[in-house]
N, C-alpha and C positions, 0 to 999 in steps of 0.2 A: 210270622215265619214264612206265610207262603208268600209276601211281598218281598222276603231276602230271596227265597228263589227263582222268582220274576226276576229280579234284579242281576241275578248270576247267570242267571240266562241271555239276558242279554247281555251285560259282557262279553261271553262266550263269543256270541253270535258277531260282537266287534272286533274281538280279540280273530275270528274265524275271516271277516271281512278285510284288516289289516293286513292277516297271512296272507288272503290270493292275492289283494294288490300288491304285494311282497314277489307273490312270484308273475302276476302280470310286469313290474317292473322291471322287474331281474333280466328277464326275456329282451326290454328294450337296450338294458344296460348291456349285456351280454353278448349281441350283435354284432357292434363294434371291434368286439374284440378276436372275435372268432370272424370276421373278415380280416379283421390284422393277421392273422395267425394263419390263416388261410393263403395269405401272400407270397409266403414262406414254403408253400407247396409242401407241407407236415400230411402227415397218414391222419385223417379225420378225427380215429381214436385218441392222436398226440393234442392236437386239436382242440379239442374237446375236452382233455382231461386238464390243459394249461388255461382252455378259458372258465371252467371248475374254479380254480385254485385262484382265479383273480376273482373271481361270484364271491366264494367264500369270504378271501379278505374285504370285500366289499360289501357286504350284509351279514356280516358277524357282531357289528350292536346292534342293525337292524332287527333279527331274531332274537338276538338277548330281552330286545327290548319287548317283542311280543309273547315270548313264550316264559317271563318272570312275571309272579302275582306281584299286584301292588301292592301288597303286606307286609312281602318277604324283602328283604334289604340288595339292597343292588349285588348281582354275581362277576366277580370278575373271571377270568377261565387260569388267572395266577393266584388265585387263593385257594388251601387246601380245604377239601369237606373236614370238619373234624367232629 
């Protein structure tokens, strides 16, 4: 038993590693576009909340993919819990 807990710990600790490079990359991806968007002379907050909404669509299986156990069967966000 306490070798399956070793084991989920470290996991964890990749599954923790995966997340920041998720958000260390987001940061690089995210740049772009919010200088796009910036060109446009938009109020920072308009800005901000449009380069948001491309992150999102943009790291939406990224996250599915870190934050789902390898156990449980793949989530899509159109199926219902039942």
């Amino acid at each position: 038993m306490d070798i399956i807990k070793k084991l989920y710990k470290r996991f964890e600790r990749y599954r923790y590693f995966v997340y920041h490079l998720r958000w260390q990359v987001s940061a690089i991806v995210m740049m772009p576009v919010m200088y796009s968007l910036n060109s446009f002379k938009l109020p920072l907050w308009v800005t901000l909340m449009l380069s948001q909404f491309f992150g999102a669509l943009i790291f939406w299986y990224i996250d599915l993919f870190i934050f789902t156990d390898i156990d449980s069967p793949p989530k899509s966000a159109f199926t219902k819990n039942r």
